[in-house]
N, C-alpha and C positions, 0 to 999 in steps of 0.2 A: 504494500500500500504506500501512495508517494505522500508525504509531509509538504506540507508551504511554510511559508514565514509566516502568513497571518494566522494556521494553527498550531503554529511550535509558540508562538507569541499567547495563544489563547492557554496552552499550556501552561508556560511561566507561570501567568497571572491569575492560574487555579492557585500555584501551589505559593504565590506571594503573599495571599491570605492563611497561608497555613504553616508556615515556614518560621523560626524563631530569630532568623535575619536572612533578608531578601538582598544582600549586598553580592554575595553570587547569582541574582536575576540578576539584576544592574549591569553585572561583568558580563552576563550572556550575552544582554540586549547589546551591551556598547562592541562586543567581540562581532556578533553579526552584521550590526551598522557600521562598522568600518570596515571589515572585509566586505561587504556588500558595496559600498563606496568604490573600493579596489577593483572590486570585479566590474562593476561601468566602468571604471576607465581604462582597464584591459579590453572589454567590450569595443569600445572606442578607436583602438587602436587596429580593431579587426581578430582579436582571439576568441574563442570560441570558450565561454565561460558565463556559466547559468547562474546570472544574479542571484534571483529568488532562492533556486538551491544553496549557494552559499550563505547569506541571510541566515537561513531555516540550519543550516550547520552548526553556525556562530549562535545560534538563537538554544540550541540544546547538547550543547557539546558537554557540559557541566551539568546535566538535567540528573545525575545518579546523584547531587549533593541536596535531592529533594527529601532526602531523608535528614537531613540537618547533619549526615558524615561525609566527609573529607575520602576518610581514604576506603580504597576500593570504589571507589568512584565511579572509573571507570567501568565494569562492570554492572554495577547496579542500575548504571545511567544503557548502557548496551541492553540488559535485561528488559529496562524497563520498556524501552523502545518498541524490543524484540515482542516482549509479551500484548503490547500493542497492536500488533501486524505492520508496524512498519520494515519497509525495506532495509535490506543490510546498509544500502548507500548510505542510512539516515544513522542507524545502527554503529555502523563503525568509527562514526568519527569519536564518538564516548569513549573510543577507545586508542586511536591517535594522535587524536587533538597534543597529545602530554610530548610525544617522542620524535624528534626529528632524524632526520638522515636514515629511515629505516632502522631503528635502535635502538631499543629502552633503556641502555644507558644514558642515552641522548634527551636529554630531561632535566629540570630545575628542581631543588630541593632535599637532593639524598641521590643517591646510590641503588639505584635497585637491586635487586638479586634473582638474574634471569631464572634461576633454579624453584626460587620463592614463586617466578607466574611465569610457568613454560609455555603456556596456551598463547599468554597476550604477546610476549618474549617473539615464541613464530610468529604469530600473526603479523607484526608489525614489521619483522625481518622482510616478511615475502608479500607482503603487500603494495600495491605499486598504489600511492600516493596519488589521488588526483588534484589537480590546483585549486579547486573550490578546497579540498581536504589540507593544503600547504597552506593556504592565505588562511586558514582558520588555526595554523599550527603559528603563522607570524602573527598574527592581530590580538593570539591570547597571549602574547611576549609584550601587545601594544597596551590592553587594558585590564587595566586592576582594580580590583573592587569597588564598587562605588561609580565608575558608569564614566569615567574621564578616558583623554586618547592622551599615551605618554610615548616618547619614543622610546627605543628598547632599549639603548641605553640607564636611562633611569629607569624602567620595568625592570628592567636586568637587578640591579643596582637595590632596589626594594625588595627583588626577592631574595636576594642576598644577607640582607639584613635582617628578613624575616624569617629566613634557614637556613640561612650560614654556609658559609662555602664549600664544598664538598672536590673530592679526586675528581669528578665529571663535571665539575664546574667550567672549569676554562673551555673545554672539548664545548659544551652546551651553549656557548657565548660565541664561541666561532662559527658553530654554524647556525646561530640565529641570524648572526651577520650574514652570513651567506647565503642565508636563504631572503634576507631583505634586499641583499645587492641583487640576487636572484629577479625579485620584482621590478627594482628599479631601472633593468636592463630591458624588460621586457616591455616599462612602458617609454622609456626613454629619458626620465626625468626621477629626481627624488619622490618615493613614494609621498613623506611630508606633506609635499607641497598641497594634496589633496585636503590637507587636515591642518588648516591657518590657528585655531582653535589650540594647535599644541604648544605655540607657544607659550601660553597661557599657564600653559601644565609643565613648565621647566621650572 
């Protein structure tokens, strides 16, 4: 079954009434509204990239923290989807929305331990990444809780501080870089420049 934005949206806003803080909706909403932003202007340029899809990504990428837990997230937000009838397209991003570069090492916050989740561990290895699924892996490096756009440097920089640096720290900050230079080449310009608003947020 396909998801929109305007029912990942109608979701949220069930579980904002029900939630003991809605500051991860706020992160959703802001994650999809800026990747959604991104994908017009890759549009624009002539690439082939489904607004609404990406939106509706950014909009439930985090939807497993509707039980007011953090970790396992991933999962519970893939289940919940799943037990939905939504399609895996909608399904999988709950679960690599966190790992860049094909690699759950590749992540903010700790260290995982592929042995601890061999399931998500493969999946994410062998998974080929679609660009609605990548702008939704940069835009949550762009917005942190509370619903503001920051560049990834201060995102980076905040989550640092809030988990402290870890052996995949440096490895995780290089290819956030690389996967923003990644956009910025595709559309020609500083992704930024789309989002005047951030300076505001330095």
């Amino acid at each position: 079954m396909k998801l929109t934005s305007n029912q990942a949206l109608q979701i949220l806003e069930v579980f904002r009434a029900k939630t003991k803080s809605d500051r991860w909706i706020d992160h959703c909403i802001c994650v999809g509204d800026t990747a959604g932003k991104i994908a017009e202007a890759l549009t624009e340029k002539g690439y082939n990239v489904d607004i609404d899809k990406t939106i509706t990504l950014g909009y439930v990428h985090d939807i497993g923290k509707y039980n007011g837990e953090s970790h396992g997230h991933e999962i519970s937000g893939y289940n919940y989807l799943k037990d939905k009838g939504y399609d895996e397209e909608y399904c999988n991003i709950c679960i690599t929305h966190s790992y860049l570069n094909n690699d759950i090492i590749c992540t903010a916050g700790g260290v995982p331990n592929p042995q601890d989740k061999p399931s998500i561990a493969e999946f994410v290895k062998t998974h080929k990444y679609t660009v609605e699924e990548k702008l939704i892996n940069l835009c949550d490096l762009m917005c942190p809780q509370g619903g503001k756009v920051f560049t990834i440097d201060k995102r980076l920089i905040d989550i640092i501080i809030r988990r402290g640096a870890h052996t995949n720290t440096q490895y995780h900050v290089k290819e956030t870089y690389k996967l923003k230079e990644y956009f910025d080449s595709l559309l020609g310009y500083n992704l930024y420049d789309l989002f005047p608003e951030i300076k505001d947020n330095l």
